[in-house]
N, C-alpha and C positions, 0 to 999 in steps of 0.2 A: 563498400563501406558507406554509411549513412553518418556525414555528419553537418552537425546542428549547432547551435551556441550549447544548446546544454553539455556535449562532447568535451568543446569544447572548453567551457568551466567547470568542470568537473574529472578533467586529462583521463575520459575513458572511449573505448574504443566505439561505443553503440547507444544512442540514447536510451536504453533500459533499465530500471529500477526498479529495483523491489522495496515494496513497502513491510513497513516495520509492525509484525505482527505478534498482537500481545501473547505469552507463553508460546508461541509457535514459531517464529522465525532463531535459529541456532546459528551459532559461530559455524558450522559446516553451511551453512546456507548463503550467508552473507562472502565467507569466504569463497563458494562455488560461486557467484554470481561475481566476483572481482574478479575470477582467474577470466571466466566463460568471455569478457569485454564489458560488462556494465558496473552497476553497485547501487548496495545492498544495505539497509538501514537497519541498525540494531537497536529495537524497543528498549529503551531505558526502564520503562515501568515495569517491567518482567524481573527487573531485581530489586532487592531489599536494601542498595546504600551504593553512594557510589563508588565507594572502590572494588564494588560486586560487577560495576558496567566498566571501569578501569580493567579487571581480572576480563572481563570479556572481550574489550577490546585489543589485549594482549593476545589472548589465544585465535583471536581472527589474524592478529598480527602474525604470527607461529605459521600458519595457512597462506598467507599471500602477503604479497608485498605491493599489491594495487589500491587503488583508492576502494576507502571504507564510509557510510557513515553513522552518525550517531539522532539518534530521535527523541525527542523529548516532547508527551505526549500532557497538555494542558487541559484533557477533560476533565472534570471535577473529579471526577470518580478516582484518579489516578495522580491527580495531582501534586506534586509534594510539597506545595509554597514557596514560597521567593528562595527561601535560604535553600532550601531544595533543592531547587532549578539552577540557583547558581552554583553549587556546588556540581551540579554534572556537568553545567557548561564549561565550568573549571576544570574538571576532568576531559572531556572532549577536545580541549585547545589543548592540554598538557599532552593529551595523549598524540595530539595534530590528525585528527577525524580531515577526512577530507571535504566532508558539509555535514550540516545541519539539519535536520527535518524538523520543523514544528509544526501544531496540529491542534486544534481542539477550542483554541481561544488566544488571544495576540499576542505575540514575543515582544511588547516593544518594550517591557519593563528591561532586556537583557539582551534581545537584539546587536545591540552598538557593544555589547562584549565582544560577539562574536567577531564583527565587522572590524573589532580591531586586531584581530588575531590572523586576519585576513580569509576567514574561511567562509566559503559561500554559505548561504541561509536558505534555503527550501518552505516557505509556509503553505501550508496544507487548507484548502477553503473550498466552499460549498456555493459559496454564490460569488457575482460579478464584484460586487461592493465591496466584498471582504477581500477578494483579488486586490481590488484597485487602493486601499488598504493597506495590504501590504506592501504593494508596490511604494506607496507613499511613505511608507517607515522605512523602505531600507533592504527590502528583499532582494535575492540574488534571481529567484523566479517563486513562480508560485504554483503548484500541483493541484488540479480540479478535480473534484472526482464525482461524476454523474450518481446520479439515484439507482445507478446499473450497477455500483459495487458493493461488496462487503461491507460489516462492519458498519460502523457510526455511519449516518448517510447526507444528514443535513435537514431540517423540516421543510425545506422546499422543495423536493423532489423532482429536480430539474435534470435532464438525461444528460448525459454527456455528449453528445453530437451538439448539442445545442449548448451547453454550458462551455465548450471547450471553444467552439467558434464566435461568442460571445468574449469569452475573457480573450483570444486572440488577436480579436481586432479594435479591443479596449485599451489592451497594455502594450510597453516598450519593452518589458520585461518578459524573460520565455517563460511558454507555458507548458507543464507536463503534463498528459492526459491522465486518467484514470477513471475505472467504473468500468467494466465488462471487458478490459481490455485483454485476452489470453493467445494472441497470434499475431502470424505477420500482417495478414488483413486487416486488425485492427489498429498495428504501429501503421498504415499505411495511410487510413482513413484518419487518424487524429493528424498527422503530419499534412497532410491534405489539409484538413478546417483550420492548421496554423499552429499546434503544438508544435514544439522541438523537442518531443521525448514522451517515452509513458513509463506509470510504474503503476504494474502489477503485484497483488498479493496472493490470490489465490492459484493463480496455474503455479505460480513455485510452491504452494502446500503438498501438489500433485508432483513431488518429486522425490528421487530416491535420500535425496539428502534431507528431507524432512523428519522421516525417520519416524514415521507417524504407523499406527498400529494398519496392517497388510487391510483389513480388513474396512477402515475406514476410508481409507485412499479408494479403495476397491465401492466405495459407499458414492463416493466424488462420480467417478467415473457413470457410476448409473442417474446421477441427478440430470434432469433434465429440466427446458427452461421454464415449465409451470411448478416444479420442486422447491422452488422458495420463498420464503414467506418473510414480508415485514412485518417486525412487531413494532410495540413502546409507542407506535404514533402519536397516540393522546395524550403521552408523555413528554410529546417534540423530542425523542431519541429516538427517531427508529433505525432499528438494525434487521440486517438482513439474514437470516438464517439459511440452511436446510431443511426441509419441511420434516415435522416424523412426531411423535409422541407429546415432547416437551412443549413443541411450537403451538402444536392446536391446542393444548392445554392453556397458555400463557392467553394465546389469542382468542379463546373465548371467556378465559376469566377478563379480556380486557376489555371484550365487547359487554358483559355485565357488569363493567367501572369496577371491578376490583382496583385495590389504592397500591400503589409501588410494593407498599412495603407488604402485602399480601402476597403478589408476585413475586419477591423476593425472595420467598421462602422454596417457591418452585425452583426460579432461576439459582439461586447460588448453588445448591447440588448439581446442577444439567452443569456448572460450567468450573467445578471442580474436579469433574470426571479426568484421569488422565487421558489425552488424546494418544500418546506414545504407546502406553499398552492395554487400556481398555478399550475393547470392540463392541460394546454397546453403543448403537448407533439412535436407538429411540429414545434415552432419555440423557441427552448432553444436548447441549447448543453449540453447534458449527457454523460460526458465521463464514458465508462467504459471497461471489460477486456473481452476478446472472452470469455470467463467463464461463463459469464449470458445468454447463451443458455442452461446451464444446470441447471439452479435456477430454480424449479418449483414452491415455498413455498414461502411466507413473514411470517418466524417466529421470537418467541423471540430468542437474541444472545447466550444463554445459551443451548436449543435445539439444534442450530446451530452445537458449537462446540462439542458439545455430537455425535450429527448426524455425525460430520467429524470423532472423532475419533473411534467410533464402527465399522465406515467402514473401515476406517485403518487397524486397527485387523482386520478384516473381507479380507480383500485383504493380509495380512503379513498372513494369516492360510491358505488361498486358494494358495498362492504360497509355503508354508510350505508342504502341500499337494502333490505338483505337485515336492516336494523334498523326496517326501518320508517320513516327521516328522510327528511326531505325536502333535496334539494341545494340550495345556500344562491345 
């Protein structure tokens, strides 16, 4: 057993977490990742109101009876404004989430709600600053996620080996790894530079409980690490994709300064596509973390995190080893 402060405040058995993945991450998901020893955040933005993420947090509830949490995602794009926000926060305390994720731009308008409800607070950030940030408003820890993950990335493009050991020996507050993180070797190597924990999003895409079209998963599995591609840079939003049709379209309309909203017209079809049962793999957008060149398997979530942590021990003996100790 690995444990860490974050374990610790958050009463689960393994520092891992999955991140809250917009239309993709399901109440089987989140559920399989509380039974398996870690947890699992459920995107607030993926529904239309909040008693639609009440209705979801009840049927994760149905599924397990381990700690859960709730995310509330402040990109603009998703945003739903103050009264917004406090209405899911209102729902997450009511419903007693067991933390918080924030992400995108500062909880501090609504932070001290939480804090009074007593439930830990998760902010999600891209540089040192904005760590130290939140540390200063009130965070329970804060989760980095190098320019090596999916999704939204941050315009500074700073790798996670260095971002993580950075905000580690900055703050007093724990720091959860993220950005390429999909094995034991990588929970080993951020615990090393000073994390107490990582959350992953794309190795739990690569699982049976995703529920994602056979064919797509099967798409995961053959990317490898020259396979993906960031776009929006000149937009300060880059995100990370799967390389295929859509990608090199977007990214040479944006090397001839095509304007957002030109791209837009590309993008909203590629990412309305359903992932569950359409197998069109060239014209959709897949975001995910330089990490799914190493996913070989689509198994169940529970394998998964077993698979992550055997090899953890497995790497913490092998350098034990190379210390001279003996395995215990």
């Amino acid at each position: 057993m690995i444990k860490t402060r974050i374990t610790e405040l958050l009463g689960i058995r393994y520092p891992i977490l999955m991140g809250a993945m917009y239309r993709l991450t399901s109440a089987e998901m989140v559920s399989a990742v509380a039974e398996a020893g870690g947890l699992g955040f459920i995107p607030s933005a993926s529904f239309t109101s909040p008693e639609d993420v009440r209705a979801e947090i009840r049927k994760v509830r149905a599924m397990t009876n381990k700690p859960i949490g709730l995310n509330i995602s402040l990109v603009p794009a998703v945003n739903p404004g103050l009264e917004g926000i406090q209405a899911l926060v209102a729902v997450g305390i009511e419903e007693q989430v067991s933390a918080f994720e924030t992400a995108g731009a500062s909880p501090a308008s609504f932070i001290d709600q939480i804090k009074k409800a007593g439930i830990p607070v998760l902010h999600k950030v891209t540089q040192l600053k904005h760590a130290k940030s939140a540390e200063a408003m009130g965070a329970d820890a804060v989760i980095v996620i190098g320019f090596e993950g999916g999704g939204y990335l941050g315009s500074t493009e700073i790798a996670t080996m260095i971002l993580v050991n950075s905000v580690a020996r900055s703050l007093s507050i724990p720091v959860i790894a993220a950005g390429g993180v999909v094995d034991g070797c990588g929970l080993t190597a951020a615990l090393a530079l000073g994390a107490e924990g990582v959350l992953m999003g794309t190795r739990f895409i690569a699982s049976t409980e995703a529920f994602l079209h056979r064919k797509i998963q099967e798409w995961m599995i053959r990317t490898g690490e020259t396979d993906t591609e960031v776009l929006l840079r000149s937009f300060k939003s880059p995100v990370r994709f799967i390389s295929n049709k859509v990608t090199r379209t977007i990214a040479s309309m944006e090397k001839e300064g095509s304007s957002m909203q030109e791209m837009l017209g590309i993008i909203g079809p590629a990412q309305k596509k359903d992932i569950h049962f359409d197998d069109d793999t060239e014209n959709r957008l897949f975001p995910v973390g330089l990490g799914v060149s190493m996913i070989d398997h689509i198994k169940p979530i529970a394998e998964i995190i077993q698979d992550i942590v055997r090899d953890a021990e497995t790497a913490m003996n092998r350098l034990d080893r190379m210390r001279g100790v003996k395995a215990k």
